[in-house]
Phi, psi and omega in degrees: 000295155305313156333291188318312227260318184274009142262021168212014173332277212296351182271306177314316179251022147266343164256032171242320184266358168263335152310331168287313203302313177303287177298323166310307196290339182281330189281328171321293173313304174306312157355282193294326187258324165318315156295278163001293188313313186310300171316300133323322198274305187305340201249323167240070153336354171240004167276309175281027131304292153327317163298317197301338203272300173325307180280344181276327205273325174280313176300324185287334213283145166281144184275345174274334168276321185310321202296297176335303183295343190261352167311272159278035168247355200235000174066214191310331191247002177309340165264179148054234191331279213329276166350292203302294161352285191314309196281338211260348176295303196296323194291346179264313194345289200294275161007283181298309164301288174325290166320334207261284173345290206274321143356284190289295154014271170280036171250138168314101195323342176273333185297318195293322174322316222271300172348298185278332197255038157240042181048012181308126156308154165300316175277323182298338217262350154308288182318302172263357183213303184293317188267337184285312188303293226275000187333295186284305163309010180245314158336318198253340161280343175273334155264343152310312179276350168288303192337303171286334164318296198290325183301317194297291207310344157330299215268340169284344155323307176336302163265035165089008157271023166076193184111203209244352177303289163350301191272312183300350192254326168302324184315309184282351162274338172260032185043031214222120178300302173293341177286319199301276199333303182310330170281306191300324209290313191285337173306312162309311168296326176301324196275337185287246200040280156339281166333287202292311181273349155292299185324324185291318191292331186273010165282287167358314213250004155316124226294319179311310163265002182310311183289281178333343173264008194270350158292295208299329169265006158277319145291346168288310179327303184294319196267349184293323182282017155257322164318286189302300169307313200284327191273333169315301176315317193295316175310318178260358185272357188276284199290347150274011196288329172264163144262005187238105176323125177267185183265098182286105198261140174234187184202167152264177202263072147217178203297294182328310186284340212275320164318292159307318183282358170286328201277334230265295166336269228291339157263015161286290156322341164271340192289346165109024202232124189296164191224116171256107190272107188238070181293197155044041181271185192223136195065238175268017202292331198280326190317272167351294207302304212306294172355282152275041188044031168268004189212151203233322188197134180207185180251132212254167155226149191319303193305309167317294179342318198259336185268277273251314180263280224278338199024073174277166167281155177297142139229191203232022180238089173305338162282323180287296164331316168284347185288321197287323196289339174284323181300322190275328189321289203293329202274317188240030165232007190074041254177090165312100173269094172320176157304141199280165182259000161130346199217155195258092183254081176294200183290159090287098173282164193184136185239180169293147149322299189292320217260007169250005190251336151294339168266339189058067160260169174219322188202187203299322205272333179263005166261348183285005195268321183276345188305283178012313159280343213251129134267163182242110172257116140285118196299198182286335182279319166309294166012280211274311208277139192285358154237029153252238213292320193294286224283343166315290177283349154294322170292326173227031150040080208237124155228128221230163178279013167173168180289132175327130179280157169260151194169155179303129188330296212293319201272327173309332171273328149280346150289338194292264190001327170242030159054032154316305192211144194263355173209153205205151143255143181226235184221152214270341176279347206275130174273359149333310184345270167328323176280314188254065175034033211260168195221136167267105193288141166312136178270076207284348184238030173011061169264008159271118170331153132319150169216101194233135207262118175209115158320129146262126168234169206279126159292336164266010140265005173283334175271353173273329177221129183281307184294355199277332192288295168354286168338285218289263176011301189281036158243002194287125162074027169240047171210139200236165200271340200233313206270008187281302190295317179299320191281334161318328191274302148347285185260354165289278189276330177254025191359081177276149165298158190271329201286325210282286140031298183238032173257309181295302167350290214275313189287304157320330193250339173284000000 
């Protein structure tokens, strides 16, 4: 694990700083609209219920839903900072607002008395007795919600907004312990970080010692409002540094994919045409992106396509799924479907290895006499899609010793493995197989749809670079179901860089 960390320092600590970056701009906001709000409540005491209800109502939202509701509500910016920003702005509000409340609140009432009758204005007596008394309690809603910030900003990888969140979620696709670690520990460290130095200030800022800490927080201030500008700046003068739209190339969040949007960036860049990489989103986000014109290309599968965006009902006729899903793409989203790339990576059940060499399984049908006993974890997506799990047990008449736990693909696989659970679906390309020994059954009454692997691209970046159809054209039929599974494997079990990885790749086929 140290070996990992000191090769891979400078990637750590560039997503150790878009993780700050999220959380400073986000509580920095809340800070400025929260106090003010806090403060309003102390002045309409029948307003804060209703508010106070409102922001607890928002801290419950689980954040992958919010991040869904704030997707389309937000066009064209829906992905990656901005959401991630947004989402993490509301979740610190209540904290801040409630302390700022109750802080002032709970100051005596004779003292604000004593005040007025030395002649004090309502802002002086804010100013000079209220906010200075409740000073160190609003602190601590301002280190609750950095707290809460730093935890949060882990789940905005999910939607392209970097951070340390990145490495725990590749970690659990690639079974690798050391990537987990490597996101969680400086996030852990971060959060005590926080922790510890908001606690000294909000000691400090105790009404007894409070004039002597009044420089050490106008500098902690001063340099946090220094942070925030700076990063900010770096941030949008980052995001215009060209002048010219690069081919924004995208991926979905598992090993396969992040592998194809490299090989797919790395020929596009030989072709001499810039590249902007927005890999690893979660769920339909490329879909999405691809939409709002935030995304140029990424590599699609038939089948999704076709269940999954268009909602057809399934079939098994691998030309027709591609005709229909290449046609509507271009008529109704303007969405080009290249030539496929050779290989079909459909549903794959799969068990141990040891528990098929012990049973003589071979296929679907000869495990369905054992369901009875066995339980089963499925991702959200098997689940969920009208050609998974009902028609799955239905097709092959599968009743399991209790209901499937549902869970993330990447974790499905280490349950099977570590016998949590005994059958799974996963993907038939995945190099997880091989590393954790797991075995794949024949699909013997071929009830999984094709899943045939094709670039989709923006028609309007095939009419801004021309060269680009080319590019994606030299990928047609040349990954195959075993070499697909070798590079997964590549980088699942022999955890290769993904760059060198589609560097070799890329360096074969031109």
């Amino acid at each position: 694990m140290i070996e990992f960390f000191a090769r891979n320092l400078g990637e750590i600590f560039n997503l150790t700083l878009e993780h700050l970056f999220l959380v400073l701009i986000a509580t920095f906001a809340a800070t400025i609209v929260s106090i003010p709000a806090g403060v309003l409540l102390t002045r309409r005491p029948s307003l804060s219920g209703p508010v106070l209800a409102i922001a607890n109502v928002f801290q419950t939202i689980p954040s992958l839903a919010l991040f869904g509701f704030l997707i389309p509500l937000l066009g064209p910016y829906g992905i990656g900072r901005v959401p991630a920003i947004i989402a993490l702005f509301i979740y610190s509000l209540l904290p801040i607002i409630r302390n700022t409340f109750v802080g002032i609140s709970g100051i005596d009432p004779s003292i604000r008395e004593a005040g007025r009758a030395m002649g004090m204005t309502d802002w002086q007596l804010l100013t000079q007795v209220d906010l200075p008394l409740a000073l160190s309690t609003i602190i601590a809603g301002v280190r609750l919600a950095t707290v809460i910030s730093i935890g949060t900003a882990t789940i905005a990888a999910a939607i392209g907004a970097g951070g340390l969140g990145t490495y725990i979620f590749r970690g659990l696709r690639m079974n690798d312990n050391n990537l987990i670690l490597a996101g969680a520990i400086p996030a852990a460290l971060m959060a005590l970080t926080a922790d510890f130095a908001f606690g000294r200030i909000e000691k400090a800022l105790m009404p007894g010692a409070m004039r002597s800490s009044r420089k050490a927080l106008r500098m902690g201030l001063i340099a946090t409002v220094l942070v925030v500008v700076v990063g900010s700046l770096l941030f949008f003068s980052s995001s215009r540094r060209s002048t010219t739209r690069p081919v924004i190339v995208g991926s979905k969040d598992y090993t396969e994919q992040v592998i194809l949007g490299e090989i797919v960036a790395q020929l596009i860049e030989s072709k001499g045409i810039p590249v902007e990489r927005r890999f690893e989103l979660g769920g339909d986000l490329c879909h999405r992106a691809m939409l709002a014109g935030e995304m140029d290309v990424y590599v699609e599968y038939t089948g999704t396509a076709f269940s999954a965006i268009l909602k057809r009902p399934p079939i098994s006729d691998a030309s027709e799924v591609y005709r229909q899903v290449k046609e509507e793409y271009a008529s109704r989203f303007g969405i080009n479907w290249m030539d496929q790339l050779g290989f079909n990576n459909t549903f794959a059940i799969l068990v141990r290895g040891v528990q098929a060499r012990e049973l003589k399984l071979e296929a679907i049908s000869d495990a369905a006499r054992y369901a009875p006993q066995w339980r089963a974890g499925f991702g959200q997506d098997f689940m969920s899609r009208e050609d998974g799990y009902a028609g799955f047990t239905r097709a092959y008449g599968l009743r399991f010793a209790e209901q499937p736990r549902e869970m993330d693909l990447a974790l499905s696989y280490r349950a099977l493995a570590s016998r949590q659970v005994d059958l799974i679906a996963g993907n038939s390309t995945d190099g997880l197989i091989a590393t954790l020994d797991l075995y794949q059954l024949e699909d013997d009454r071929s009830y999984f749809q094709p899943y045939h692997a094709a670039p989709v691209v923006r028609r309007e970046a095939l009419e801004r670079y021309p060269e680009l159809e080319g590019a994606l054209r030299l990928l047609a039929g040349k990954i195959s179901e075993e070499k697909m599974r070798k590079l997964n494997y590549a980088m699942d079990g022999e955890h290769r860089d993904v760059k060198t990885l589609a560097r070799e790749f890329v360096s074969a086929i031109r």
